[in-house]
C-alpha positions, 0 to 999 in steps of 0.5 A: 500500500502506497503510503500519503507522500508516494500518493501525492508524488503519483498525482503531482507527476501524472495527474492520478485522480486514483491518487487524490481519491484515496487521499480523500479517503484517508483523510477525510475524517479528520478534516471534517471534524477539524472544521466541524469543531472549528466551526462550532458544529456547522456541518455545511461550512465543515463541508465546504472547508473540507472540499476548499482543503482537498482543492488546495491539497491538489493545487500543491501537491507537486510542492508537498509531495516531499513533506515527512507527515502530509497530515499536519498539513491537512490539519493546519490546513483545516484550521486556517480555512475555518479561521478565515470562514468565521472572519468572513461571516463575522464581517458580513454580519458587521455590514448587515 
């Protein structure tokens, strides 16, 4: 079994979706719950936090493809999306 870091080498070198998918897989748990915590229980922005992270993960994949543990970036990742999603809401209901 091919383990995170030879998954996204395969996709950063020949455009793998096979790769992506068991990524997805993988790892989708963990940053649905990351966001769905971060986001106090909203399952639906958890959801677009998820997709918004899975995006990125493919658009830099020949960039981290060489880090050691690809989970922390996922985490983090998650995170940060979720931080920048309560800040847009927060400023959208401060123009209301």
């Amino acid at each position: 079994m091919a383990d995170d870091c030879d998954l996204l080498r395969d996709y950063a070198q020949s455009g793998s979706e096979g790769a992506v998918a068991e990524l997805v897989r993988r790892h989708l748990d963990l940053v649905y719950s990351t966001a769905l915590r971060a986001l106090n229980g909203d399952e639906h922005l958890a959801k677009d936090i998820c997709q918004s992270v899975f995006i990125d993960l493919a658009r830099k994949a020949s960039s981290l493809c060489n880090r050691a543990v690809l989970i922390g970036w996922l985490y983090t990742s998650a995170c940060f999306a979720a931080q920048l999603e309560r800040t847009a809401e927060g400023v959208e209901k401060a123009g209301q």
